[in-house]
C-alpha positions as CSV (number, residue, x, y, z in Angstrom):
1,X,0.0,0.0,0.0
2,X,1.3,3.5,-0.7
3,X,2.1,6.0,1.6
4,X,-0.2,9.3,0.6
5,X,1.3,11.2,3.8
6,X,2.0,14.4,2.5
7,X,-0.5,14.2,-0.7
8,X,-2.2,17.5,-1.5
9,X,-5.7,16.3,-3.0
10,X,-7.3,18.4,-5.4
11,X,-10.8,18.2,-7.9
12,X,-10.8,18.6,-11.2
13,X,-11.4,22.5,-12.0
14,X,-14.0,21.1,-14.0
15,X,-15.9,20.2,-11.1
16,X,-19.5,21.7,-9.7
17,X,-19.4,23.4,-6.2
18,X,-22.8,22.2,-5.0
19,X,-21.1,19.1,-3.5
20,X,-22.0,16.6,-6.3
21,X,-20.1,13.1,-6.7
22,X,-16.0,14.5,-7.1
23,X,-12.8,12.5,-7.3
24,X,-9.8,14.4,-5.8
25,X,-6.3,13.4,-7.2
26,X,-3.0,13.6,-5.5
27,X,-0.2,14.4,-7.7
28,X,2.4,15.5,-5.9
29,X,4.3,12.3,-4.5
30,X,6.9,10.6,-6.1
31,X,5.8,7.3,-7.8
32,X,2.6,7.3,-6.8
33,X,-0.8,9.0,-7.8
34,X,-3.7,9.2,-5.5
35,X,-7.4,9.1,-6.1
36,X,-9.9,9.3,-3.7
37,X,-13.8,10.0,-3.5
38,X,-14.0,13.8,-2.7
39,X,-17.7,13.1,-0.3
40,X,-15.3,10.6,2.1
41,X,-12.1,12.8,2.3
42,X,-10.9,9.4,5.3
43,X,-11.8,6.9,3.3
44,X,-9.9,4.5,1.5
45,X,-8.1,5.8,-2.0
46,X,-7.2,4.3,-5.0
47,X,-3.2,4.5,-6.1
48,X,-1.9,3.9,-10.3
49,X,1.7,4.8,-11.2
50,X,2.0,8.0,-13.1
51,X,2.3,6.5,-16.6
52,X,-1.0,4.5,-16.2
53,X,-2.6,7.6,-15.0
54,X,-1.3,9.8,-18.0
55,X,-2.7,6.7,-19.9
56,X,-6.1,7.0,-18.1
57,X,-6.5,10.5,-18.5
58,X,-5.2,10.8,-22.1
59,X,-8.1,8.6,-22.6
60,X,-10.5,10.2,-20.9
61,X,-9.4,13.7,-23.2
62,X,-9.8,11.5,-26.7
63,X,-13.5,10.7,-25.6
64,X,-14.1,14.3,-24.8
């Protein structure tokens, strides 16, 4: 499991601010990216490598 001490979690700028369903993302530590559900800030998180989530969101950008 990865250590997220230190993550700084952020939503996508794309994201409403009536509290809908967010993900947040952590960026910011080495090897490791974060994802978590934005409504459970304690809960558990989801962790990729940083080329499968360049992959992910290069994908999700084609689709768009």
């Amino acid at each position: 499991m990865a250590d997220l001490t230190g993550a700084h979690w952020r939503k996508s700028t794309r994201s409403s601010s009536n509290g809908g369903a967010c993900v947040e993302v952590a960026d910011n530590l080495p090897g490791v990216v974060g994802v978590r559900d934005s409504k459970d800030p304690t809960g558990p998180a989801l962790t990729f490598g940083p080329a499968a989530w360049q992959a992910f969101v290069a994908h999700l950008t084609e689709r768009a």
